[in-house]
Structures are given as C-alpha cells and as structure tokens.
Steps between C-alpha positions, in 0.01 A plus 500: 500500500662680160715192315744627275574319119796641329567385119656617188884387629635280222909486317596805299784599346773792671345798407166382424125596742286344678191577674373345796178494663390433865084460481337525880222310567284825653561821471827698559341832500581538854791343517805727639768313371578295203852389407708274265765293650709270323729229670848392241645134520660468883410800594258699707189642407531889422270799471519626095184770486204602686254686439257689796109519504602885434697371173867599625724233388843459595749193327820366558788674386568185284166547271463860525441646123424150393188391732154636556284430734160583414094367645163467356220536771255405262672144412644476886851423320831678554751457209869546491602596133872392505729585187865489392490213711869335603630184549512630918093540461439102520360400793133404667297834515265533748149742571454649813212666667459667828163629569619708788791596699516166773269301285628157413659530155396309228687261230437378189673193359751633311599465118856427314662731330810375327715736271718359260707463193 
C-alpha cells in the first residue's frame, strides 16, 4: 500500500509562496488520480487542484492563476507550487491519490499552512 508524506507547509507572509510536497512511498506512475485538498479552521475539507495520470489539471476557482499542480514520476512526489498566497489560503493541506476509478483513495497526513501578517 502507497503512504503519502506531504511537507514544505510552514507561516508566510500575504503575498508570499510556498511549495509543498507530498512524497509516496512506491511509485505513482500509475496512479490515475492525484489531488491537493486543504481543510480551513471549522470547516470542511475541499478539493483545490488535481492533476490526472494524463497531466490535465483542473483547481478551484479560488487558486486558479495562483496554484500549480505539477508531479515527478521519477521522485514519486506531486507538488503544489502555491503563490500570492492570502490570508483565506491557511488551512491543513492534504495529498490525495487514487490509483483507479473505485479504488480506495489514499491520504497523507496533512501539513499547516498558515498565512499571515
């Protein structure tokens, strides 16, 4: 079974980037479906990009222009490059992978991401 590590979250400044990371413990090469969730203070969790084994990404209207989603086969890690970050970008972001459609998705951890002044 894949595990999922995601890193890189930290505090930055309004307008400032981050990058974060989400390492797999095998290969995602095969993997249909990789995604970055995130999940703000009292509320749900929410869908902000994924990206298809076919590389078609699609994002949130709320990060579109400022997030990429991007993967490295060769280092099994999916990124999310995340820029002109706002103060409505803190929350817990999580990596998702779902090796096929009806397969039982896969979490990582999660890592904080707090924006602020």
């Amino acid at each position: 079974q894949v595990q999922l590590v995601e890193s890189g979250g930290g505090l930055v400044q309004p307008g400032g980037s981050l990058r974060l990371s989400c390492a797999a413990s095998g290969s995602i090469s095969s993997i249909q479906f990789m995604a970055w969730y995130r999940q703000p203070p009292r509320k749900q969790r929410a869908l902000v990009a994924s990206l298809t084994i076919g590389n078609t990404s699609n994002y949130d209207n709320s990060v579109k222009g400022r997030f990429t989603i991007s993967r490295d086969n060769a280092k099994n890690t999916v990124y999310l490059q995340m820029n002109s970050l706002k103060l409505e970008d803190t929350a817990v972001y999580y990596c998702y992978a779902r090796r096929a459609v009806g397969s039982t998705p896969l979490w990582g951890q999660g890592t904080q991401v707090t924006v602020s002044s």
